[in-house]
ROKOL-620564 format. One record per residue: x, y, z of N, C-alpha, C, O in turn; chain. Coordinates in steps of 0.001 Angstrom, whole numbers. Layout:
<recs>
<rec n_c1="X" n_c2="Y" n_c3="Z" ca_c1="X" ca_c2="Y" ca_c3="Z" c_c1="X" c_c2="Y" c_c3="Z" o_c1="X" o_c2="Y" o_c3="Z" kette="A"/>
...
</recs>
This chain:
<recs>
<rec n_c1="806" n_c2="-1191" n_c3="0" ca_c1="0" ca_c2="0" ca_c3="0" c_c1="854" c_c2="1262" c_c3="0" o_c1="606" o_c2="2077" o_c3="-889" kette="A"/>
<rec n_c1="2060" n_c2="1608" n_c3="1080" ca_c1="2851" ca_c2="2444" ca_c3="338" c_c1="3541" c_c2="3072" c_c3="-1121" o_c1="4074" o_c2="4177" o_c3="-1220" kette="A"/>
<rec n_c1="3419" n_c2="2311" n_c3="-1942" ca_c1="3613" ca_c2="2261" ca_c3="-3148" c_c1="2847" c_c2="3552" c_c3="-3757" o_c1="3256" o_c2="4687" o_c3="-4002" kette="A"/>
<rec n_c1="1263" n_c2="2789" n_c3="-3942" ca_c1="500" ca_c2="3988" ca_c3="-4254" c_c1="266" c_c2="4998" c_c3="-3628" o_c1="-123" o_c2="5826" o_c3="-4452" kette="A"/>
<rec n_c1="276" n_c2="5532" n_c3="-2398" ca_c1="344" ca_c2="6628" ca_c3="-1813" c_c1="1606" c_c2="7351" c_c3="-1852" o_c1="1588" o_c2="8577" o_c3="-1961" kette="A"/>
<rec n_c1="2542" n_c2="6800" n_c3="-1785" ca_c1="3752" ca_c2="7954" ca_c3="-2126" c_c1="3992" c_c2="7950" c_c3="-3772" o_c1="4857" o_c2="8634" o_c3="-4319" kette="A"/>
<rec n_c1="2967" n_c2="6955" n_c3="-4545" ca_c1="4008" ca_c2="8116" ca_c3="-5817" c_c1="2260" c_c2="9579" c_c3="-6257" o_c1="1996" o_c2="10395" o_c3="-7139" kette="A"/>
<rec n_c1="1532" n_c2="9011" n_c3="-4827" ca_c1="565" ca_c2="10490" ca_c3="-5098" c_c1="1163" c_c2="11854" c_c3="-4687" o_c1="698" o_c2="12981" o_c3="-4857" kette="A"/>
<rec n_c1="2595" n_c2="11364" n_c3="-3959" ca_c1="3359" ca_c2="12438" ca_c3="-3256" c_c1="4372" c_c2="12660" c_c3="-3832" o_c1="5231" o_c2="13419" o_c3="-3382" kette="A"/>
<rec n_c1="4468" n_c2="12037" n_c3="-4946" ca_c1="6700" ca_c2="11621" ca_c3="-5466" c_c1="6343" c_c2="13178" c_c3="-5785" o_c1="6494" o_c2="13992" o_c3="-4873" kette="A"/>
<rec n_c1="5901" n_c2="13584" n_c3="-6977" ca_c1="6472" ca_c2="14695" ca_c3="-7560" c_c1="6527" c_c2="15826" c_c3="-6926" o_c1="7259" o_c2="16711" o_c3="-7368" kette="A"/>
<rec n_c1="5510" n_c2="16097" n_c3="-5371" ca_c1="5447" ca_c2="17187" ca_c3="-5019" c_c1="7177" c_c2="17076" c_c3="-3896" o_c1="7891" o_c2="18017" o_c3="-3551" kette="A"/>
<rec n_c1="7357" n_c2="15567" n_c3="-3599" ca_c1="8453" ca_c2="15203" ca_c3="-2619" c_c1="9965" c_c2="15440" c_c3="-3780" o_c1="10996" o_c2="15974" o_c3="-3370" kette="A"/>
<rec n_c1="9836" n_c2="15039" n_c3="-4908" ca_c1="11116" ca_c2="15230" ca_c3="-5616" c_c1="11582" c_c2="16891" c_c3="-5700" o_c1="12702" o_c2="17320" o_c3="-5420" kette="A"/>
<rec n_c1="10673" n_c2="17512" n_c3="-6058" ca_c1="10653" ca_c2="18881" ca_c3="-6046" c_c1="11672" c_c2="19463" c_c3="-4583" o_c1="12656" o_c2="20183" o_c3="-4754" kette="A"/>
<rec n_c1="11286" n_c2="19073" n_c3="-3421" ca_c1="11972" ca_c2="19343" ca_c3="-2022" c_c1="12980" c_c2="18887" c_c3="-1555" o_c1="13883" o_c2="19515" o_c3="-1002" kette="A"/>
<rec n_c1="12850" n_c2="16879" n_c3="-1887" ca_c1="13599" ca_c2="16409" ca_c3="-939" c_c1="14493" c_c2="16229" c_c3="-1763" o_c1="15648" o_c2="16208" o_c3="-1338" kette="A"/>
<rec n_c1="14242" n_c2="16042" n_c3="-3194" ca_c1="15979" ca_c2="15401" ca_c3="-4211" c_c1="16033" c_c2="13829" c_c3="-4020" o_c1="15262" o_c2="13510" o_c3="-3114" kette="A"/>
<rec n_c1="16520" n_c2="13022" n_c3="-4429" ca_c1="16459" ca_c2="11747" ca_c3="-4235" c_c1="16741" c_c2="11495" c_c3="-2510" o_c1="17262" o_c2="12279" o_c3="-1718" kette="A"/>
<rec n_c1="15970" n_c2="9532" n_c3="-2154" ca_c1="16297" ca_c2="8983" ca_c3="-2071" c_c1="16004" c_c2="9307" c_c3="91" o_c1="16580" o_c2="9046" o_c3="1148" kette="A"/>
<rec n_c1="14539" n_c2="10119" n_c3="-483" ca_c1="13902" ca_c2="10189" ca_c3="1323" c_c1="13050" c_c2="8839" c_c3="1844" o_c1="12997" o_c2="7876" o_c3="1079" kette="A"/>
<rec n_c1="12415" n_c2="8777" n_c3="3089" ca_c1="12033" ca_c2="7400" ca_c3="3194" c_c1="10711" c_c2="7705" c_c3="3065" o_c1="10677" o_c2="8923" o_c3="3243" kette="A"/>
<rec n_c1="9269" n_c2="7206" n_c3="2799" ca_c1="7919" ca_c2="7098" ca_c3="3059" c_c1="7829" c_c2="6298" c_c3="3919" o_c1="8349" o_c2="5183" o_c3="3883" kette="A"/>
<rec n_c1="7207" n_c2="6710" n_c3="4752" ca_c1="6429" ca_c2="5460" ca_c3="5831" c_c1="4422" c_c2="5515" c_c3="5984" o_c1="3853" o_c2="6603" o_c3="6068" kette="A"/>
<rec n_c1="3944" n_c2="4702" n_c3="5990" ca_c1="2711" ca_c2="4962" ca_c3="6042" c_c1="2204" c_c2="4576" c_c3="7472" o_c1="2309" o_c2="3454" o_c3="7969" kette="A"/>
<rec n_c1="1495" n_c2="5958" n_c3="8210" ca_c1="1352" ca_c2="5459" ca_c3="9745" c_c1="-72" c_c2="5162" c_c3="9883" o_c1="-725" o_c2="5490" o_c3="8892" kette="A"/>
<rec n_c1="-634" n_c2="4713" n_c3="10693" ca_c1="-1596" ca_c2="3794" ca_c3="11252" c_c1="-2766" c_c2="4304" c_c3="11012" o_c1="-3776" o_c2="3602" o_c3="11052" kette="A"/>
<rec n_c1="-2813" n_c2="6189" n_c3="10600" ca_c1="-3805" ca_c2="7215" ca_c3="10576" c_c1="-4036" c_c2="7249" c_c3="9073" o_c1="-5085" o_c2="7750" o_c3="8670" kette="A"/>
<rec n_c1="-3040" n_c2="6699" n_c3="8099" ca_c1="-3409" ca_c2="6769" ca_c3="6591" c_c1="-2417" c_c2="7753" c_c3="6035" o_c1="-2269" o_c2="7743" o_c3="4813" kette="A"/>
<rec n_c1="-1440" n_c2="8936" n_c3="7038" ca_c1="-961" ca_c2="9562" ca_c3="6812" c_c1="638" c_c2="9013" c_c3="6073" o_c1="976" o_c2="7830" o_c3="6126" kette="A"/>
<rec n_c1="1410" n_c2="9988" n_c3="5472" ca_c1="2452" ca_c2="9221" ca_c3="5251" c_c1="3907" c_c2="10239" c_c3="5739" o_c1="3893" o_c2="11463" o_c3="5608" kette="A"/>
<rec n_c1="4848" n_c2="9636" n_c3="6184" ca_c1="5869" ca_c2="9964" ca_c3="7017" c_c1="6729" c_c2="10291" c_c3="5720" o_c1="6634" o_c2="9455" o_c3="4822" kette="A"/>
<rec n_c1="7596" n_c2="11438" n_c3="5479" ca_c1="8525" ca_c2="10968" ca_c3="4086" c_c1="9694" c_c2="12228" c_c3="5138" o_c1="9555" o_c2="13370" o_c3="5576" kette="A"/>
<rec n_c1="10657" n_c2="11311" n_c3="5150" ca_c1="12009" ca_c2="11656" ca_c3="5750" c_c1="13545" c_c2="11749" c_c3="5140" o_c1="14105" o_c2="10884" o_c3="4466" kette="A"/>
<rec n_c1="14019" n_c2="12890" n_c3="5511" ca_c1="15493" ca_c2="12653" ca_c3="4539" c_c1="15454" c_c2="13136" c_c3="3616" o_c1="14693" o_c2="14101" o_c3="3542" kette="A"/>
<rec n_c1="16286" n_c2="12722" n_c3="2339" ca_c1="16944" ca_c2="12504" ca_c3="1233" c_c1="17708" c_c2="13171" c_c3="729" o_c1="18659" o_c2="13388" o_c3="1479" kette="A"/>
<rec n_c1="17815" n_c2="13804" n_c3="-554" ca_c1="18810" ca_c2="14536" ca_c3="-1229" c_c1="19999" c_c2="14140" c_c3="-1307" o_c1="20320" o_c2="13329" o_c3="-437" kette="A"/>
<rec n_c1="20863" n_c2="14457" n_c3="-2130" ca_c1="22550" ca_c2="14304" ca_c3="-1936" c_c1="23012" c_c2="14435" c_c3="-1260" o_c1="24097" o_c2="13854" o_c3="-1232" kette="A"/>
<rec n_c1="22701" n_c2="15144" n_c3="-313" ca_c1="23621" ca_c2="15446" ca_c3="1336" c_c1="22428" c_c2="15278" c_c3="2167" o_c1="22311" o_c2="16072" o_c3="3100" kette="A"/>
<rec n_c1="21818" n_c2="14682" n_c3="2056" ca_c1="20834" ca_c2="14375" ca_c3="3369" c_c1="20173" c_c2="15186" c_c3="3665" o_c1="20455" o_c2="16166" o_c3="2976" kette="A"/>
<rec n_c1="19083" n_c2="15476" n_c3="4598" ca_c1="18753" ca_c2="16107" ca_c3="4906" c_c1="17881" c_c2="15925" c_c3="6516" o_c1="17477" o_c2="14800" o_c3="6810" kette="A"/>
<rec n_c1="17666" n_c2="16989" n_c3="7393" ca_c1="17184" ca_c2="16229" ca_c3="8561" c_c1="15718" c_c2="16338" c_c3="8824" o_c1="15247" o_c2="15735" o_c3="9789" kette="A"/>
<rec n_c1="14895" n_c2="17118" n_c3="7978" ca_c1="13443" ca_c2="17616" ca_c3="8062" c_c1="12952" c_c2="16512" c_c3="7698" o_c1="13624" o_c2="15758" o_c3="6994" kette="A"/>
<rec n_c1="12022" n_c2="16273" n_c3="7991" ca_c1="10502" ca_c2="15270" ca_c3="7966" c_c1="9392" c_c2="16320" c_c3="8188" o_c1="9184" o_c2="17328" o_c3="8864" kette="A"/>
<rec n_c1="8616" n_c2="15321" n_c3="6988" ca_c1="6879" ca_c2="16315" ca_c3="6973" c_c1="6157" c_c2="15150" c_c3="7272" o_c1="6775" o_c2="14139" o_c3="7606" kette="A"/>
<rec n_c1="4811" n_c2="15151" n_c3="7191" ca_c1="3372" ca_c2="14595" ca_c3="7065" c_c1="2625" c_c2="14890" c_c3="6020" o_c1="2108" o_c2="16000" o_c3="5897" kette="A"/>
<rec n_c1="2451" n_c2="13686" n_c3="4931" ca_c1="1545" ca_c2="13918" ca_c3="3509" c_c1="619" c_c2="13252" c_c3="4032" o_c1="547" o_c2="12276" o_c3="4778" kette="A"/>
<rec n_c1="-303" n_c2="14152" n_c3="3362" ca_c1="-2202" ca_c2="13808" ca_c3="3996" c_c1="-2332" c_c2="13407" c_c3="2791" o_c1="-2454" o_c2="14352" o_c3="2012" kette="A"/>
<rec n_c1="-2370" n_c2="11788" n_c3="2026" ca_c1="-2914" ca_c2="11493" ca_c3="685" c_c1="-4712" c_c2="12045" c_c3="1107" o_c1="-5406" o_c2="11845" o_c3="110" kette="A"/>
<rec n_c1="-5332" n_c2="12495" n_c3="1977" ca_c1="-6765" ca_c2="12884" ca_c3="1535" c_c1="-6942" c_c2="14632" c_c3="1198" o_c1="-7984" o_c2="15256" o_c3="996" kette="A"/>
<rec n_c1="-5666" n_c2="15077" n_c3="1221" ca_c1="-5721" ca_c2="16776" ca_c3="1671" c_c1="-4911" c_c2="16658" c_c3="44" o_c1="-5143" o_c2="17611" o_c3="-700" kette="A"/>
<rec n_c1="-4280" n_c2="15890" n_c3="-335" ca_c1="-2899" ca_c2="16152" ca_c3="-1090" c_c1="-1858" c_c2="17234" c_c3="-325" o_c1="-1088" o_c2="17639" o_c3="-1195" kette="A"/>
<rec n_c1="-1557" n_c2="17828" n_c3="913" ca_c1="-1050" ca_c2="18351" ca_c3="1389" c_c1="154" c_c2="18094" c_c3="2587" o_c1="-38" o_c2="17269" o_c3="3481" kette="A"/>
<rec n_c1="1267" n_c2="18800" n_c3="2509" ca_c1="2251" ca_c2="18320" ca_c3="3530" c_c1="2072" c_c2="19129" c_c3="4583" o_c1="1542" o_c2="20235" o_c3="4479" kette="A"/>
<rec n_c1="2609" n_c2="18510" n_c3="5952" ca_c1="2861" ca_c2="19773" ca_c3="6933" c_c1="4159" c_c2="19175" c_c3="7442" o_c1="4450" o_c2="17992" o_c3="7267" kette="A"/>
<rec n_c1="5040" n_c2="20180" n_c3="8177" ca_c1="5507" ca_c2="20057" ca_c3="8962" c_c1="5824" c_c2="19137" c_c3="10507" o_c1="5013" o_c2="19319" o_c3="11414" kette="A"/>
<rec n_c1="6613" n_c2="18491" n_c3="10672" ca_c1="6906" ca_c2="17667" ca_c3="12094" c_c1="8135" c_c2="17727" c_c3="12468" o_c1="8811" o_c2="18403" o_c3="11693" kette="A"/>
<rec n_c1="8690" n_c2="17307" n_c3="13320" ca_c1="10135" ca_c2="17577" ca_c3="14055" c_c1="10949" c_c2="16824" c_c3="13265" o_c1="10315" o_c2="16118" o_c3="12482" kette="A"/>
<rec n_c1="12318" n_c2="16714" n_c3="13187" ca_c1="13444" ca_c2="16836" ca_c3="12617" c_c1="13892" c_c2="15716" c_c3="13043" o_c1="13321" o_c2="15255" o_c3="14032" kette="A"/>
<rec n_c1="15238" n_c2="14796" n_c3="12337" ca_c1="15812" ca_c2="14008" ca_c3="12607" c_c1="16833" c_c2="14685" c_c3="13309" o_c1="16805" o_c2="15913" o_c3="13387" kette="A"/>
<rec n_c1="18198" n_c2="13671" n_c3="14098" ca_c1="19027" ca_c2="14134" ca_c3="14931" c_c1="20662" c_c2="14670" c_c3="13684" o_c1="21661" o_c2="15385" o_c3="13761" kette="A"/>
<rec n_c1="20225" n_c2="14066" n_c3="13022" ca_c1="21648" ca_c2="14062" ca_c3="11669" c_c1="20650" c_c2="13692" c_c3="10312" o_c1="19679" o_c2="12937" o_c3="10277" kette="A"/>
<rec n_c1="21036" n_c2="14209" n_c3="9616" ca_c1="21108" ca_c2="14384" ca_c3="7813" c_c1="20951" c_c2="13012" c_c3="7004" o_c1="21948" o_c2="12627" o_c3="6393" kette="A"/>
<rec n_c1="19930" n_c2="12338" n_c3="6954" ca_c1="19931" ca_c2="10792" ca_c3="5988" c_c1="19503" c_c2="10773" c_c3="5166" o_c1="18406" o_c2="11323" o_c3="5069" kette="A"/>
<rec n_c1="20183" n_c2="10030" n_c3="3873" ca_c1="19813" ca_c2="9795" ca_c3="2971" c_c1="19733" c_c2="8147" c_c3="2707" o_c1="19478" o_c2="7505" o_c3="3726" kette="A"/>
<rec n_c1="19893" n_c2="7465" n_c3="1628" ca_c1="19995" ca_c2="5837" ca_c3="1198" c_c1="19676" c_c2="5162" c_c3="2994" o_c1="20188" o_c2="4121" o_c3="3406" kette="A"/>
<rec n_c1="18826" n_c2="5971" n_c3="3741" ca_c1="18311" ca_c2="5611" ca_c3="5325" c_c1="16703" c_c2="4438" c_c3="5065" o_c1="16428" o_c2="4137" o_c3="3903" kette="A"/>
<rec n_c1="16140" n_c2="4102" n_c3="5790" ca_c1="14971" ca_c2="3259" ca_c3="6049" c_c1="14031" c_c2="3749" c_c3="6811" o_c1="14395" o_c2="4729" o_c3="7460" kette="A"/>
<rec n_c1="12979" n_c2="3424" n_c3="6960" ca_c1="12180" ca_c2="4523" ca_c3="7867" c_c1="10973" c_c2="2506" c_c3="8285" o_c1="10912" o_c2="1655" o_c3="7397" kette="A"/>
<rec n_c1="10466" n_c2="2348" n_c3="9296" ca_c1="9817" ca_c2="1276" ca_c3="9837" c_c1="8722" c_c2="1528" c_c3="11239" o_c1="9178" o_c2="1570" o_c3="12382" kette="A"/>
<rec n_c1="7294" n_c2="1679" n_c3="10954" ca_c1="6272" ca_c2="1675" ca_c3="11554" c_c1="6577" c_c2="613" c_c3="12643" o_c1="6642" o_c2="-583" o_c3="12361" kette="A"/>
<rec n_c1="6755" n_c2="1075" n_c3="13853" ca_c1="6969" ca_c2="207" ca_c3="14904" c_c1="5280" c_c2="111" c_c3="15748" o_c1="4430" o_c2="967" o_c3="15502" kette="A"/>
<rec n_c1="5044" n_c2="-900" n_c3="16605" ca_c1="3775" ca_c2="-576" ca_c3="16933" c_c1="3141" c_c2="667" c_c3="18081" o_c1="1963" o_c2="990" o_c3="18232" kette="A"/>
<rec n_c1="4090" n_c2="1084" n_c3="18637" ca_c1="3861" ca_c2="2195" ca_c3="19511" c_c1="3046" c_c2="3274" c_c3="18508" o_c1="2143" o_c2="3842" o_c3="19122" kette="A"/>
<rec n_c1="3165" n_c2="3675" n_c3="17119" ca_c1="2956" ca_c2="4376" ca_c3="16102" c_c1="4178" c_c2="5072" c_c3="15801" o_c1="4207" o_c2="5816" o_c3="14820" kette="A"/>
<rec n_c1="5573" n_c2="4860" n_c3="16803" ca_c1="6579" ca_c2="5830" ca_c3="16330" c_c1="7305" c_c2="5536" c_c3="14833" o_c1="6673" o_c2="4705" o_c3="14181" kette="A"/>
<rec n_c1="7789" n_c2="5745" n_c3="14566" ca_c1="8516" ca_c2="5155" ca_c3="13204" c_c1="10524" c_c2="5418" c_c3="13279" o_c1="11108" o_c2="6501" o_c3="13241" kette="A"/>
<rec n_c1="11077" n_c2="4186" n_c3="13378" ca_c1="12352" ca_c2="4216" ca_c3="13544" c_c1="12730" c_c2="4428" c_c3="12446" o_c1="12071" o_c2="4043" o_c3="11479" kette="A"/>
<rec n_c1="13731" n_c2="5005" n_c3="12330" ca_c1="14433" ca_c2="5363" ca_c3="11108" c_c1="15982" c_c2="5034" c_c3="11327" o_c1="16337" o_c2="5578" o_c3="12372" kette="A"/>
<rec n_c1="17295" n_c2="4166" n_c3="10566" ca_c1="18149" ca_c2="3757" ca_c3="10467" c_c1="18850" c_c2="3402" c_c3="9854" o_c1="18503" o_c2="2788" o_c3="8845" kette="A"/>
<rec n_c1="20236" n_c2="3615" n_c3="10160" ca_c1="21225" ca_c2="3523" ca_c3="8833" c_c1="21611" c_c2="4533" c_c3="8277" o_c1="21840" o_c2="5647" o_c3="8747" kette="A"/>
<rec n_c1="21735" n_c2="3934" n_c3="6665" ca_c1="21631" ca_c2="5616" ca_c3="5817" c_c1="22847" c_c2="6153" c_c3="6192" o_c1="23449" o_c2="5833" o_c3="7217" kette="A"/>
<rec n_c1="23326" n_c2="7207" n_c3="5137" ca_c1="24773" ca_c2="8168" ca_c3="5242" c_c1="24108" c_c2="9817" c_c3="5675" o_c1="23273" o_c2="10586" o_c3="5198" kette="A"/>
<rec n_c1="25028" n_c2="9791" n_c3="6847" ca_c1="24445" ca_c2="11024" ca_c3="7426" c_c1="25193" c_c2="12064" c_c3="6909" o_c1="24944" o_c2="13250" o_c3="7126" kette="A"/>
<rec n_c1="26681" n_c2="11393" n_c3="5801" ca_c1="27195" ca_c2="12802" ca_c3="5119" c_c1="27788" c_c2="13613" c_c3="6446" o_c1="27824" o_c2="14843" o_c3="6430" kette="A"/>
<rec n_c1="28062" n_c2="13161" n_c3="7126" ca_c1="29125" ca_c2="13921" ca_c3="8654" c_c1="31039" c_c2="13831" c_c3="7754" o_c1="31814" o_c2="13073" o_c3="7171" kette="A"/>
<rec n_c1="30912" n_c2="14859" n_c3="8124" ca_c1="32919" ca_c2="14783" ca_c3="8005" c_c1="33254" c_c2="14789" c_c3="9089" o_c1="34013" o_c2="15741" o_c3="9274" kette="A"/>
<rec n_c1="32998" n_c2="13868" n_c3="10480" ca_c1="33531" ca_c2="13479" ca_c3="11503" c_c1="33525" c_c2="12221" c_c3="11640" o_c1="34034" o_c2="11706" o_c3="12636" kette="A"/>
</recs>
């Protein structure tokens, strides 16, 4: 089911994120899309496939890209891996 709901979001998400952010679809229908770009990035939104609209949510701790994103059952969604693009 992710499939079809994020490519109702790809083009408005390619436009922002640049390749290679994660979708997650949470328990509400909403979809999580985190990351991406060439250098990562640490913002995460919320796509309402019923609004066609994104909003805003809190931030990752470091910059991921080629990262994973996984609906755990609490509703949180772990996110892991991925090149955070750090020169440390």
């Amino acid at each position: 089911m992710i499939v079809p709901v994020y490519s109702q979001c790809q083009s408005s998400v390619s436009k922002s994120r640049g390749s290679f952010p994660t979708a997650t679809l949470l328990n509400n229908g909403k979809v999580l899309v985190a990351g991406g770009g060439l250098t990562g990035r640490t913002s995460a939104e919320i796509y309402d496939p019923s609004t066609g609209t994104f909003s805003a949510t809190d931030s990752m701790v470091g910059r991921k890209n080629y990262h994973s994103g996984t609906l755990l059952g609490s509703g949180k969604v772990l996110i892991v891996r991925g090149n955070n693009n750090s020169k440390a």
